[in-house]
C-alpha positions in Angstrom: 0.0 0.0 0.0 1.7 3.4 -1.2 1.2 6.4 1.4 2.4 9.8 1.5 5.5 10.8 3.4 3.8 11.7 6.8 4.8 12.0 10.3 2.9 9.4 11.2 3.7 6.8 8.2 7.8 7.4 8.7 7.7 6.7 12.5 5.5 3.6 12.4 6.9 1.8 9.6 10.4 2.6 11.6 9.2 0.8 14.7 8.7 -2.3 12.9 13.3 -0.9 14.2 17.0 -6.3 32.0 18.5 -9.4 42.5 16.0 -12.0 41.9 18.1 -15.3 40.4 18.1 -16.2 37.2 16.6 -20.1 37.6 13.0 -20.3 38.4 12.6 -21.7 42.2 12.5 -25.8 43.1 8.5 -24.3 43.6 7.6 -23.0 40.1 5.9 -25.2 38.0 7.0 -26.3 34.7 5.3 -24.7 32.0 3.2 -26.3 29.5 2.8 -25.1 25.7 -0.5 -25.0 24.2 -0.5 -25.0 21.0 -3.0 -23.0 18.8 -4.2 -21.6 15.2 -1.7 -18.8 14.4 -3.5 -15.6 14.4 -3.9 -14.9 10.5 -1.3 -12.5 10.3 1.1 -15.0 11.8 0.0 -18.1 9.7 2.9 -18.0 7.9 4.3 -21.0 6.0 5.5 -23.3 8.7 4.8 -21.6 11.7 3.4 -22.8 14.6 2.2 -21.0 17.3 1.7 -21.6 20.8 0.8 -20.3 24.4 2.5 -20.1 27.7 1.1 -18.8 31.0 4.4 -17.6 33.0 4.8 -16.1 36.3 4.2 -11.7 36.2 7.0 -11.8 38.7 9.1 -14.8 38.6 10.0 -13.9 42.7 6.5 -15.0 43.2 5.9 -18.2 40.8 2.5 -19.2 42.1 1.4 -15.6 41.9 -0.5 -14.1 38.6 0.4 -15.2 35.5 1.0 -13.9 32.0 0.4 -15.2 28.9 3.7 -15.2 26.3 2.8 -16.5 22.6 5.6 -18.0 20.9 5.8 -19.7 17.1 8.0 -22.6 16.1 9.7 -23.3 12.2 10.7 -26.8 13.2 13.5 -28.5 11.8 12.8 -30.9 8.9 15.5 -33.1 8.7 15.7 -34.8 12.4 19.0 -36.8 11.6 20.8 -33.0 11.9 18.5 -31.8 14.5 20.4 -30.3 17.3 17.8 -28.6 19.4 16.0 -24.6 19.4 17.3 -21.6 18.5 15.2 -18.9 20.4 15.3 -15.2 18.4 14.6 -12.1 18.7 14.5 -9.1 15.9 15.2 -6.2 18.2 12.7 -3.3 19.2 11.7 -4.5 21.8 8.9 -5.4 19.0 6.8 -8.5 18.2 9.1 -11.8 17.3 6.4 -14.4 16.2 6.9 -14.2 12.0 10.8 -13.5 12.5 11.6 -17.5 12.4 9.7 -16.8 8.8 12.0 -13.4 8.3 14.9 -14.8 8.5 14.4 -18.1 6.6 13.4 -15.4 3.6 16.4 -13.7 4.2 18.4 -16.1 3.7 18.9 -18.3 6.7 21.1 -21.2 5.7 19.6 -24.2 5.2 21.9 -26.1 7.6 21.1 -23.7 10.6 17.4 -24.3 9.5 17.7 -28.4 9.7 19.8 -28.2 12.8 17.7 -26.1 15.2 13.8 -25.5 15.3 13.4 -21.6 15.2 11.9 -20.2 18.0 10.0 -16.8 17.7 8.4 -15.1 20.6 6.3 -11.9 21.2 8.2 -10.2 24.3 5.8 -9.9 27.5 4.0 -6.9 27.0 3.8 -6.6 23.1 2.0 -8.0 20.3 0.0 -11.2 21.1 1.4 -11.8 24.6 -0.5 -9.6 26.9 -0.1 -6.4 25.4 0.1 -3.7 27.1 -1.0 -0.1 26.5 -0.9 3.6 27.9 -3.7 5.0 26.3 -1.8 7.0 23.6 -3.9 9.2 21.6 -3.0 9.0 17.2 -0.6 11.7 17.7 1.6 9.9 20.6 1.8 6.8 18.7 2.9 8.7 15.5 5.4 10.5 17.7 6.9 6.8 18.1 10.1 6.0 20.2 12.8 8.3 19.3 12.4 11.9 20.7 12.5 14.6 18.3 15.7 16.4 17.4 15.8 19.3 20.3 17.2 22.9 18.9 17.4 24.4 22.0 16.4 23.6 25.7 12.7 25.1 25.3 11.9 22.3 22.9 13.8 20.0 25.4 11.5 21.4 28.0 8.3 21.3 25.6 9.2 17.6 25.2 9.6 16.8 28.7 5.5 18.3 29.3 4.6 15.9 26.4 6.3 12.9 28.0 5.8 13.3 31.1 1.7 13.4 30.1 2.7 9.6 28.5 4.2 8.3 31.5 1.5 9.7 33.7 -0.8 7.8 31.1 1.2 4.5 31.4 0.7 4.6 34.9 -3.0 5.1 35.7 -3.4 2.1 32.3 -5.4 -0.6 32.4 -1.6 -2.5 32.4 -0.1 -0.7 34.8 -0.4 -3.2 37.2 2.0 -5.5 34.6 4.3 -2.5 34.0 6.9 -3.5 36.8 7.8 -6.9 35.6 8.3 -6.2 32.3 11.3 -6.1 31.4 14.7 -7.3 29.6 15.4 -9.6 33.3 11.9 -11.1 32.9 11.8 -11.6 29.4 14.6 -13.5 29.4 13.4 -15.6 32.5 10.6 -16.1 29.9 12.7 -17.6 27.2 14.2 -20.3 30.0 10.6 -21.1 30.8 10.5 -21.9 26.7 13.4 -24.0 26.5 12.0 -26.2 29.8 8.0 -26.5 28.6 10.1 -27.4 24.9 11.5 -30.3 26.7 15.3 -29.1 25.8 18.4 -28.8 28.6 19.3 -26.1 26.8 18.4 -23.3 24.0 21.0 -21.5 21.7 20.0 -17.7 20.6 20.1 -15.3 18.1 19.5 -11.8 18.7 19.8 -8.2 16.7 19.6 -4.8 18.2 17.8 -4.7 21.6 17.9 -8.3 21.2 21.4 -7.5 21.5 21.0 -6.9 25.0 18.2 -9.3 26.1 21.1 -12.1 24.5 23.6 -10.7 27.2 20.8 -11.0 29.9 20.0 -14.0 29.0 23.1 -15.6 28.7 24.5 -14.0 32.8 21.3 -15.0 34.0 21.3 -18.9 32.6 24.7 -19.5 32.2 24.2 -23.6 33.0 20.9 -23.9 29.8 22.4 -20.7 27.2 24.3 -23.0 24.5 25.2 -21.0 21.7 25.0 -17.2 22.1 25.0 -14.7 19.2 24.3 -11.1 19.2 24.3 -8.9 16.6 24.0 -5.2 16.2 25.3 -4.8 19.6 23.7 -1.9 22.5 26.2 -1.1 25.3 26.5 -3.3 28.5 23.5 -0.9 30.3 20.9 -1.7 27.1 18.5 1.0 26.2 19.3 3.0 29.1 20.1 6.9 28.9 23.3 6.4 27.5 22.4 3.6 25.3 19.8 6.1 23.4 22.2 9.0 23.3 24.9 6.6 21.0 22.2 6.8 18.4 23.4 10.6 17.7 26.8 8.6 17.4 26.0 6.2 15.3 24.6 8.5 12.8 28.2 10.4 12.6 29.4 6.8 11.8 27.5 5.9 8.9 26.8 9.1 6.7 30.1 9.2 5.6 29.4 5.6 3.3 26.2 7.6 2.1 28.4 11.1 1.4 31.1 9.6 -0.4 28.0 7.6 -2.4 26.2 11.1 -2.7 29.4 12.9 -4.1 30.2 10.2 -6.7 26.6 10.4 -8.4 26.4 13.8 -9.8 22.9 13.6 -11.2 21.4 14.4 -7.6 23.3 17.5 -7.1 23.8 17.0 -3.5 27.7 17.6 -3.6 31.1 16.4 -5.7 32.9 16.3 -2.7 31.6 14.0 0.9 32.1 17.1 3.0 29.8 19.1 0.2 27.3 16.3 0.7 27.2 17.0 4.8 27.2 20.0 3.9 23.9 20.3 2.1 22.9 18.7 5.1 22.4 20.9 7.9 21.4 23.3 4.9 18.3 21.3 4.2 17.9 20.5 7.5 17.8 24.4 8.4 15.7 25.0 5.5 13.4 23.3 6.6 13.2 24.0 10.2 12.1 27.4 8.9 9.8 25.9 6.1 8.0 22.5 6.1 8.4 20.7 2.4 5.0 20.4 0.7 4.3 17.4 2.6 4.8 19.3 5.5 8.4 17.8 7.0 10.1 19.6 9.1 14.2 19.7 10.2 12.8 17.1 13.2 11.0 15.1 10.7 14.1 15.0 8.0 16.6 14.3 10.6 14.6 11.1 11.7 14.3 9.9 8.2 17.7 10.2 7.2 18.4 8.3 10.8 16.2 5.4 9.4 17.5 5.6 5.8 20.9 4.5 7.0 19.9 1.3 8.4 20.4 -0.1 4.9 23.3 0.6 2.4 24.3 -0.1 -0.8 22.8 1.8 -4.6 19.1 1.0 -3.8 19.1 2.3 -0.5 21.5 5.5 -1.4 19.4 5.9 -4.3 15.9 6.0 -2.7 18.0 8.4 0.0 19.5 10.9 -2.8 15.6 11.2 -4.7 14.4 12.3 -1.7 17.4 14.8 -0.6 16.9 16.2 -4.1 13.1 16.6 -3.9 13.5 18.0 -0.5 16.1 20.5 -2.2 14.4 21.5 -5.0 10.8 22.2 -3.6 9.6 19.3 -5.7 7.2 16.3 -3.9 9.5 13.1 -2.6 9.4 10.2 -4.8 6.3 7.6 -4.1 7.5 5.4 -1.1 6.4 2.2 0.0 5.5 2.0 3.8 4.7 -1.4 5.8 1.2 -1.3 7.5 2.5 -1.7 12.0 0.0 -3.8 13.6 -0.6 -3.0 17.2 1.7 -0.1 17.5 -0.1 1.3 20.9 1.1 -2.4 22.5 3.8 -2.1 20.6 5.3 1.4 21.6 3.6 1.0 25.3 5.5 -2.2 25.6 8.6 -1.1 24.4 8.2 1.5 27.1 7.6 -0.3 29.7 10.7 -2.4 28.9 13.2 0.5 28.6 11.7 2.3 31.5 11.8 -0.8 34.0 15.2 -1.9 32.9 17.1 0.9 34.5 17.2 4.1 36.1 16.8 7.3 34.1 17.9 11.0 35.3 14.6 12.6 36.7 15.8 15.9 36.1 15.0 18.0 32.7 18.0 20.2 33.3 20.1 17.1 33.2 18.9 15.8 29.7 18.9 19.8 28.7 22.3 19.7 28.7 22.9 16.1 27.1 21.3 17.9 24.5 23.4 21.0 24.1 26.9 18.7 24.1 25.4 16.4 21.6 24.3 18.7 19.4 27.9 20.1 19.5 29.5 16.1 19.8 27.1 14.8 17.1 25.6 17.6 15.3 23.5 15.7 13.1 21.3 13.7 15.2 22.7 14.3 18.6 20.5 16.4 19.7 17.7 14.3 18.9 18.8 10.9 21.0 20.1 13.0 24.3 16.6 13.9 24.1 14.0 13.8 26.9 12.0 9.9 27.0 9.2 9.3 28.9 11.1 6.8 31.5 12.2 10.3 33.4 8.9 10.2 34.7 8.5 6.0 35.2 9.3 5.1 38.9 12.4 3.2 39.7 13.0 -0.1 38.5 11.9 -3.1 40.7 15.1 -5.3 40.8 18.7 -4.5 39.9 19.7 -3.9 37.0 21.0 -7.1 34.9 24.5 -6.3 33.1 26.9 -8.7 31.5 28.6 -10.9 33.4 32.3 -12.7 32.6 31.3 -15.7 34.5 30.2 -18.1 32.7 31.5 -20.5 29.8 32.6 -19.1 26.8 29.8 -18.7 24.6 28.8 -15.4 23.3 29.7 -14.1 19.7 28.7 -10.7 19.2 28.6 -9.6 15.3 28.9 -6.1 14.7 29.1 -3.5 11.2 31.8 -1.0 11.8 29.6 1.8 11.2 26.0 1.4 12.3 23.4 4.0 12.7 21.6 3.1 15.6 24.0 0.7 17.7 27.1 1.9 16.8 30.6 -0.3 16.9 31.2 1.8 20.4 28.8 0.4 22.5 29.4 -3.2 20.9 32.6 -2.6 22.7 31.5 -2.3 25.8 29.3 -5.0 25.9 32.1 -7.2 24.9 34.9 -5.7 27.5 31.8 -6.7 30.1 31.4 -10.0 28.9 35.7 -10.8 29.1 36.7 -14.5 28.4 32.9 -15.4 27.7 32.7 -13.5 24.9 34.4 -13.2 21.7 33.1 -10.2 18.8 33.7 -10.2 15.0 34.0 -6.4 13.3 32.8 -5.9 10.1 33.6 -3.4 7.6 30.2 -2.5 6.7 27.9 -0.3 7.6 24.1 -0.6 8.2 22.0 -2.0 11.5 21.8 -5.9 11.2 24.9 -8.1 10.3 24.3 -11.6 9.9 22.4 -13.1 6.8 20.4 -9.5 7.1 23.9 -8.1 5.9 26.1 -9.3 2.7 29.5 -9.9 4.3 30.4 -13.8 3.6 33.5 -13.9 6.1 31.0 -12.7 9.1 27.7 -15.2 7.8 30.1 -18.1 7.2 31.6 -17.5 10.6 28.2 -17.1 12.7 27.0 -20.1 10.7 29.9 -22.5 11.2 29.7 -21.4 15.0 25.9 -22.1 15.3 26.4 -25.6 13.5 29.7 -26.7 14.5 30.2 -24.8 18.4 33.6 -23.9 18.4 33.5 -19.6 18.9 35.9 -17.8 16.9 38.2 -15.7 18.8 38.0 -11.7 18.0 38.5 -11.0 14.4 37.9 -8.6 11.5 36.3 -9.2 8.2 37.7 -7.1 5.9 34.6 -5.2 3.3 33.2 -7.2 0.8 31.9 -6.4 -2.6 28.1 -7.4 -4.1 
């Protein structure tokens, strides 16, 4: 379905982009699948889709439940069968149709016959309780970046919008749920899979956030976590304050592959130099602070997009990127653009909320986030200012349980995968997440850019190195792999 370029249809179709132990008690009871009909717009060849009712707080198992839908793409060949491969695509965001996403992306077939894919809408989102803080049309198409911030009235205007949200999130008809979900729970709930799947233990796959709920999962279930591999890698701390501000980061990372694209294609007129192409900018950027494009995009709105372009490179991406730089330039209406249809986005962005919010502890002060904003607008010019920027979780209470981070004790079983130059979790943070894990861990660096390595990206040294690690189980040690072309 083609829409217009609208606040609304950029943000949604972009959000389709953690002191109690880690084992369940001698007490809980072991959890039972029951499988069901796929909902129809999870009834995807092979899928299968089942239920789970799981503790709400996993330090009271016989207290309320929740209910956690999860798909299987089961393994056809049971002579190579080695047991599940729980994933997760990031967000937070529904997971049931990603054992389907990545088979169409090009999952190789031997990861495919050795593991049963295991997809799973976090607690919260989607089809597993879903959550929701009554946001009205506008807060949903507001979605779950904050708007780039020019100075520290807009910082302050934001923080009188989000604040409203959180306040919103709290009096919810889920508010009583809001607590216990998060990135330590979640992954409780994926050890509550493995056990009601019958298996002693469950590999993973992860990308982005899932990044992060990998790391959990692996500290917290060291003895049942097999094989371990995250990809696009957040910081140790996850989508915490400083996890959000890297995004502004990450954007100074990856133009430069677009720029040096930009400059070598003269029919856009953007620039024959990279530093002509940055240049033009902040001047469209400024251009349209002051004047919306017929469409009615503003600086905020073009910054964002430009944020999102980068998560894919190569001509096709640059090109669709340049078209609309060039329409944007010359008065003229952006190209036609295709935009998925989100399902569920008020679970989706309440979820996510709830999950970011009850994680860890955010500054409660605006004055502290105004002046995030004014060093990264300096630091990262281009979209600094807009990931320092105010979230609703300065307004959430404070988490319930400690903080889960990544722990070096353990057996040495975590790969992360990560593109040099990535828009949203840039190679920075991967770094830290790795220094946190020590021996455990082990990371390969890819000279690429874009958010999503593995299969998702088109460097054969990194796929053929995840693959032969998920097949085969013997890590790599830290390596590079060099850029690829085609």
């Amino acid at each position: 379905m083609r829409k217009t370029m609208s606040m609304a249809a950029v943000v949604t179709a972009a959000a389709a982009l953690v002191a109690v132990p880690g084992v369940a008690s001698a007490a809980t009871p072991k959890p039972e699948v029951q499988w069901v009909a796929c909902p129809t717009d999870v009834a995807l060849p092979g899928l299968e889709c089942g239920k789970l009712q799981l503790p709400l707080d996993y330090r009271k198992p016989e207290g309320r439940r929740t209910e956690v839908m999860i798909t299987r793409l089961a393994s056809k060949n049971p002579a190579k069968r080695k047991g599940i491969l729980l994933t997760n695509p990031g967000g937070p965001s529904e997971g049931l149709t990603f054992p389907a996403v990545l088979k169409a992306v090009g999952l190789p077939q031997g990861v495919q016959d050795a593991y049963d894919i295991i997809g799973m809408d976090p607690r919260g989102i989607g089809y597993s309780s879903p959550s929701t803080c009554d946001l009205t049309e506008e807060q949903m198409a507001d979605g779950s970046v904050p708007p780039y911030a020019n100075n520290s009235a807009e910082v302050r205007q934001r923080a009188d919008e989000v604040k409203k949200i959180a306040e919103q999130c709290l009096k919810s008809s889920s508010a009583g749920e809001l607590p216990y979900n998060t990135t330590a729970n979640i992954a409780r709930d994926l050890d509550s899979v493995r056990a009601a799947l019958g298996e002693k233990k469950a590999s993973f796959l992860g990308y982005s956030y899932g990044s992060y709920l990998g790391s959990v999962y692996a500290t917290l279930f060291p003895k049942t976590a097999e094989r371990v591999v995250i990809d696009s890698n957040l910081p140790k701390g996850g989508w915490d304050v400083e996890g959000g501000r890297l995004m502004g980061r990450g954007v100074e990372d990856t133009f430069p592959d677009f720029a040096k694209w930009a400059a070598a294609h003269p029919e856009y007129n953007l620039g024959t130099t990279p530093q002509q192409v940055r240049a033009k900018f902040f001047d469209l950027a400024a251009r349209l602070d002051k004047t919306p494009s017929v469409e009615g995009v503003d600086g905020r709105l073009f910054r964002f997009i430009n944020f999102t372009a980068l998560y894919s490179t190569g001509d096709e991406a640059f090109s669709k990127l340049a078209a609309s730089w060039k329409a944007f330039d010359t008065g003229q209406p952006q190209p036609p653009q295709e935009y998925p249809e989100v399902p569920r986005v008020q679970a989706l962005l309440a979820g996510r909320l709830n999950v970011i919010c009850g994680d860890s502890t955010w500054p409660s002060s605006v004055g502290t986030y105004e002046r995030n904003v004014a060093i990264d607008r300096i630091r990262n010019p281009m979209f600094g200012a807009a990931a320092a920027n105010i979230q609703p979780c300065a307004f959430f209470p404070k988490p319930v349980e400690k903080q889960v981070l990544p722990s070096d004790r353990g057996p040495r079983n975590v790969l992360l995968v990560q593109n040099e130059r990535d828009p949203a979790t840039p190679l920075v943070g991967a770094q830290s997440t790795r220094r946190a894990f020590g021996d455990r861990a082990a990371m390969i660096t890819i000279d690429q850019g874009g958010h999503g390595a593995y299969v998702f990206g088109k460097n054969k040294c990194a796929n053929d190195k995840v693959t032969e690690y998920l097949l085969g189980g013997q890590r790599p040690n830290d390596q590079k792999c060099a850029a690829e072309n085609g």
